[in-house]
N, C-alpha and C positions, 0 to 999 in steps of 0.2 A: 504494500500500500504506500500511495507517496507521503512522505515524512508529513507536508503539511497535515494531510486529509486525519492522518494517528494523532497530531497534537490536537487536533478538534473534534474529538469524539468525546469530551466533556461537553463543548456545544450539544454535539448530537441528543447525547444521555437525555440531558437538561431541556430540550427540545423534543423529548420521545411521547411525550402528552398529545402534541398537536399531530406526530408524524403515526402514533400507531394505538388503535385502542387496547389498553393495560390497566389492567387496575394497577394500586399501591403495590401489590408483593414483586409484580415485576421490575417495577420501578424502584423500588427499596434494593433487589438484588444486582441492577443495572447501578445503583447507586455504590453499593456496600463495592463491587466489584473496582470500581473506581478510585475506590478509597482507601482499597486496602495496602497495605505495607509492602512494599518491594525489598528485597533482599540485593545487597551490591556491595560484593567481596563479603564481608562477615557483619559486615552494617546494613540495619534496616530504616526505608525512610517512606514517609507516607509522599506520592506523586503531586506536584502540585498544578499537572497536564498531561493529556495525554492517557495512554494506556505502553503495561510493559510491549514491546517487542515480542511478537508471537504470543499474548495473552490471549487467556478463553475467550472473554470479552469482547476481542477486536472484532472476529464474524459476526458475530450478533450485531454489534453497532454500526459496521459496516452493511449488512443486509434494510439495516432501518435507513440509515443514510440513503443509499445508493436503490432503493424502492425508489425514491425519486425521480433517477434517471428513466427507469424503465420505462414509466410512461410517456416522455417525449420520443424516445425511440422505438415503441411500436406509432406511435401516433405517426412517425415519419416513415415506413413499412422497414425497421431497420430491425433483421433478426439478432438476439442474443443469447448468448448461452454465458449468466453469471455465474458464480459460488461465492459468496460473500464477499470476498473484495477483489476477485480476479473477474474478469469480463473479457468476452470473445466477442468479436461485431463479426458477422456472416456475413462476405459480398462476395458478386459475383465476378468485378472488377475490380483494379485501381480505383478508378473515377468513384463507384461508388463508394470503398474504402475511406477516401480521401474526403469524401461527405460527410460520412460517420464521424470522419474526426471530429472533421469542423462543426458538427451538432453536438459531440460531447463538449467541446472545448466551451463553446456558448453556453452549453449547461453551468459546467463548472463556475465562469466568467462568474452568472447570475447569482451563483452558491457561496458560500464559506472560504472553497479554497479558494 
């Protein structure tokens, strides 16, 4: 995942009311998950951004995040095959390829990162 998109998944967290219906327990867990203590060399310290590198956490907030993209990209007939924070755009061409970007990028623009 790119470095920005990992430091802003306290955004997401924090933002998962409006982007997905959860009651409290999930949001408490999404919460606690966040909060908890990292380990680094023999010293532990609570994060004050972000998520660890390779945390559980990351796909989850990742798949809430990037729910977003999906629908500009069926709405533009552009196939995807995600998994949480990895994505494949299906074309048939370059030219189409070279679309897809350019509609993710405008996503992104519009977003956080």
């Amino acid at each position: 995942m790119l470095a920005t998109a990992q430091s802003e998944l306290h955004f997401v967290a924090g933002q998962a009311k409006d982007l997905v219906p959860a009651d409290g327990r999930v949001l408490g867990v999404i919460d606690g998950f966040l909060k908890a203590e990292v380990m680094e060399g023999k010293e532990s310290r609570e994060p004050d951004h972000g998520t660890p590198h390779g945390g559980v956490i990351s796909p989850l907030l990742a798949n809430i995040y990037l729910d977003r993209l999906d629908w500009p990209m069926v709405e533009n007939e552009l196939e995807t095959v995600r998994y949480a924070d990895d994505m494949v755009v299906l074309c048939r061409d370059r030219e189409k390829a070279r679309g897809a970007l350019e509609k993710i990028r405008e996503w992104m623009a519009k977003t956080i990162l």
